[in-house]
C-alpha positions in Angstrom: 67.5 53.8 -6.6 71.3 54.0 -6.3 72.6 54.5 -3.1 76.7 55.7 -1.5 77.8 55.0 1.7 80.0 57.5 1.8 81.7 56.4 4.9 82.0 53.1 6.1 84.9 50.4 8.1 84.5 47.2 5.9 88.3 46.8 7.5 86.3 45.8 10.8 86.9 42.9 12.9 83.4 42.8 13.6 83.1 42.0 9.4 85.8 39.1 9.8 83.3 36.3 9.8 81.4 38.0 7.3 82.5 40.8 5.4 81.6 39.1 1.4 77.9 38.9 2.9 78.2 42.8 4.1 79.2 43.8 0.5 76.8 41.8 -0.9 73.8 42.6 0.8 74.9 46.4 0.6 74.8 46.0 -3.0 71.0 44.0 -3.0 70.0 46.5 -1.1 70.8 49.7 -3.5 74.2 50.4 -2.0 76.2 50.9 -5.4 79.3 52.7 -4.1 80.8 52.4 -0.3 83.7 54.7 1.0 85.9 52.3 3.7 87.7 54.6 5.5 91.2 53.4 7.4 92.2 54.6 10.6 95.6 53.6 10.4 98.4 52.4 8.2 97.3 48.8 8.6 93.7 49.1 8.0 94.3 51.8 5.3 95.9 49.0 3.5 93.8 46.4 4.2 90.4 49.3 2.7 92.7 49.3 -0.8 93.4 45.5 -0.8 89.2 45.3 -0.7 88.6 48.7 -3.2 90.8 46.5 -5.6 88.8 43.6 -5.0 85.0 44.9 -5.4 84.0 47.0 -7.5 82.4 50.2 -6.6 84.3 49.8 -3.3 86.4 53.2 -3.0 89.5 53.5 -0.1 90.1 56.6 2.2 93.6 56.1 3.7 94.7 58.0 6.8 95.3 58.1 10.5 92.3 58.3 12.8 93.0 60.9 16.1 92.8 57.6 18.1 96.0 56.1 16.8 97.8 59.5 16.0 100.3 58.1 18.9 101.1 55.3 16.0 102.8 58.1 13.8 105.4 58.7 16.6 108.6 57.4 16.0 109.6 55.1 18.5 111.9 57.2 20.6 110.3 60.2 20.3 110.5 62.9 22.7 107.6 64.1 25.1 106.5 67.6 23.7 103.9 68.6 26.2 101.1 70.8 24.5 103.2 71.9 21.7 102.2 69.8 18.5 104.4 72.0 16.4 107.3 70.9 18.0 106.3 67.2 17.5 107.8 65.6 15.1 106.5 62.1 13.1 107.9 59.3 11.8 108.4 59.7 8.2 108.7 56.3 7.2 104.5 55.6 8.1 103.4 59.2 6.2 105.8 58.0 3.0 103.9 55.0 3.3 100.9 56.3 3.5 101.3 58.8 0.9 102.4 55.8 -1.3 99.2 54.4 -0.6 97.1 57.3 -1.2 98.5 57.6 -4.7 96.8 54.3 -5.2 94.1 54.6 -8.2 91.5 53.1 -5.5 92.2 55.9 -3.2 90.0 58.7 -3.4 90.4 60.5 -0.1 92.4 60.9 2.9 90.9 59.9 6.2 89.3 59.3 8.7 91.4 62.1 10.1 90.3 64.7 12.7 90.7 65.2 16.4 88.8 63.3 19.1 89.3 65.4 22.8 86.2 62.9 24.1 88.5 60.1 24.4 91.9 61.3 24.0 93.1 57.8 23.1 96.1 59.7 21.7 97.5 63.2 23.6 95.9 66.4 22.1 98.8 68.0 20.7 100.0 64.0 19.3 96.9 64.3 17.1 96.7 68.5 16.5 100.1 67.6 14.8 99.2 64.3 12.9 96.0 66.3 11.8 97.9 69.2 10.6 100.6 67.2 8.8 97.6 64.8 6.9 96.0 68.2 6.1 98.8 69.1 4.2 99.6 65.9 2.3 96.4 65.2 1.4 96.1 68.7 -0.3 99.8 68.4 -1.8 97.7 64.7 -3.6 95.2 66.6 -4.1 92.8 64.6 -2.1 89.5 65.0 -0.7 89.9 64.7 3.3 87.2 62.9 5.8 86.9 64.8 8.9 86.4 63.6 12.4 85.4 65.7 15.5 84.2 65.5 18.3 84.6 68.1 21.5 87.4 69.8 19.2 85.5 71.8 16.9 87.3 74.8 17.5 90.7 73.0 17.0 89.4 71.7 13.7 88.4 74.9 12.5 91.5 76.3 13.5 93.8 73.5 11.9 91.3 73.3 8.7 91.6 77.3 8.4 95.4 77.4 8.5 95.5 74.6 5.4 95.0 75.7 2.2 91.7 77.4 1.0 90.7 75.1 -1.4 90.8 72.1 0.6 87.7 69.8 -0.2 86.5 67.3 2.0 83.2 66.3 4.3 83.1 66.5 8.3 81.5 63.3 8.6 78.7 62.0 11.1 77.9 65.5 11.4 76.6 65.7 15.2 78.2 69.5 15.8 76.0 72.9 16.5 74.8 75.5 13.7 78.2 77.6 13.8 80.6 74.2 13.3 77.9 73.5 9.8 78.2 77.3 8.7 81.3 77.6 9.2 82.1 73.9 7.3 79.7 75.3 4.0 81.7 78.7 4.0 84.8 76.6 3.9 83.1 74.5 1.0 82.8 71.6 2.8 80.4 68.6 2.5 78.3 67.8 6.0 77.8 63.9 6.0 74.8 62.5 7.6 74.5 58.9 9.5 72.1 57.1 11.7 71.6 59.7 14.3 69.8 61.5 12.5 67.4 58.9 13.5 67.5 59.2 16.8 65.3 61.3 19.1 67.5 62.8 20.8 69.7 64.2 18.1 66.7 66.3 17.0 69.1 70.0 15.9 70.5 67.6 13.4 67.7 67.7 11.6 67.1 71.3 11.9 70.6 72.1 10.8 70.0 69.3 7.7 66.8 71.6 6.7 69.5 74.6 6.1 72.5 73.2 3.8 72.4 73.1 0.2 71.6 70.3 -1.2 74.6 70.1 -3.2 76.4 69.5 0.2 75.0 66.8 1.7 76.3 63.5 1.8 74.9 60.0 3.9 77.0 57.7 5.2 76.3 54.4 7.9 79.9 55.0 9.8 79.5 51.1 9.8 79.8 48.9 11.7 79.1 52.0 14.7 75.7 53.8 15.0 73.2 51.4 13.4 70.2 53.7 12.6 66.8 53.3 13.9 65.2 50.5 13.5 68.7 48.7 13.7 69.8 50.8 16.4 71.8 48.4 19.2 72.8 46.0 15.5 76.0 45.8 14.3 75.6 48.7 11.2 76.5 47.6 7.9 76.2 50.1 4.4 73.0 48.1 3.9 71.1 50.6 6.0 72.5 53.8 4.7 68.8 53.2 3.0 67.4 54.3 6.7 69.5 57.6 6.3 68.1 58.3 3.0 64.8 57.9 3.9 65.1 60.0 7.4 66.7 62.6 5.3 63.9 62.5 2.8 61.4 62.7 5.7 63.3 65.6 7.1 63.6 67.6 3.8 60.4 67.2 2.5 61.6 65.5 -0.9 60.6 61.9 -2.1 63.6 59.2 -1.1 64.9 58.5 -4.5 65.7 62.4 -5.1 67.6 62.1 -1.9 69.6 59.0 -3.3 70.4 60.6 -6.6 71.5 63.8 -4.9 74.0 62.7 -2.1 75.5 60.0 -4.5 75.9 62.6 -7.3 77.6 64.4 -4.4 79.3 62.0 -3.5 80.8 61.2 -6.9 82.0 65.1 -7.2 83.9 65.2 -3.9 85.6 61.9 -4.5 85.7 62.1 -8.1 84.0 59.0 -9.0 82.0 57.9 -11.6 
């Protein structure tokens, strides 16, 4: 059974004392390919420098909506709510587009927006979201979606790029309109350990309804450690705990499951 993580943070510090052993037991443990996803320009270049290193490690290069503030130049104006009147620093987006044109690169994320925290102002990260939308089409790059109480800003944003934009709205926790509204667009829906939990029980109700071309499972590591790791650090060893939740929840035997989300997987990023 062949297993993807297909989103992942190997760039953690909480892998610094440790990070070989992750990989390693990710791979014992069925884990063939792992996305690591950066969430800024840093840690985008530290996921290629370890996709070059290991093999059947893949790099997602972006700006998360936490650290949308980092793509502000350094004297730039306050613009209030507008984002369209915000402009970024074009020397990190170069940079970043020179990284994403890496051949280790196969996607552009973790982008999104993120109103639970607002770590970085609304509009800062409306206009870092629109602006990553738009190169990652122009590379012609998957994208790896993050939202959370912003759904109808993500629509919005996602609906004014262009049509055939691929990508996944990962860690899929949203309500039955976001997930029809992501397959109409042709998006993937990526599952991760909450799907084990009993209280996120309409995630499984909304799993039951997409296509099975369109699922993807992912560990988000080293954050929501499924159940029975749940309060552990996560690693992409346990994306096995998605895939048998998944297969529990659909009704199929766990090594279909496998072979269908990392076929998926392999599509959206282009993989072999």
């Amino acid at each position: 059974m062949q297993l993807f993580d297909s989103h992942c943070h190997l760039d953690s510090p909480r892998f610094a004392e440790d990070r070989e052993g992750v990989i390693a037991r990710a791979k014992a443990a069925g884990v063939t390919r792992m996305l690591t996803c950066g969430g800024d320009l840093p840690t985008s270049q530290e996921d290629w420098q370890l996709a070059r290193a290991h093999p059947g490690v893949y790099a997602a290069v972006g700006v998360h909506p936490h650290e949308a503030r980092s793509l502000l130049p350094a004297d730039a104006p306050d613009a209030g709510d507008d984002d369209r009147a915000i402009a970024l620093d074009r020397r990190a987006l170069t940079e970043l587009t020179e990284l994403a044109a890496q051949p280790q690169v196969v996607a552009w994320g973790e982008i999104g927006l993120d109103y639970h925290y607002n770590f970085s102002p609304p509009a800062v990260q409306r206009a870092a979201f629109r602006r990553q939308l738009q190169l990652a089409r122009e590379l012609d790059l998957p994208v790896v979606i993050h939202s959370r109480e912003s759904d109808e800003d993500v629509r919005r944003l996602v609906d004014e790029a262009a049509p055939d934009l691929r990508g996944v709205l990962h860690c899929f926790l949203s309500d039955q309109t976001m997930a029809e509204w992501a397959l109409g667009r042709g998006l993937y829906l990526g599952i991760a350990g909450p799907i084990t939990f009993k209280n996120v029980r309409h995630l499984a109700d909304i799993a039951r309804q997409v296509p099975p071309d369109r699922l993807l499972i992912e560990t988000d590591a080293p954050y929501l450690a499924p159940h029975p790791r749940r309060g552990q650090r996560n690693e992409p060893a346990f994306v096995a705990h998605v895939a048998e939740k998944l297969a529990d929840v659909l009704g199929l035997p766990v090594d279909v499951v496998a072979q269908r989300t990392t076929e998926n997987a392999c599509r959206l990023f282009r993989v072999s």
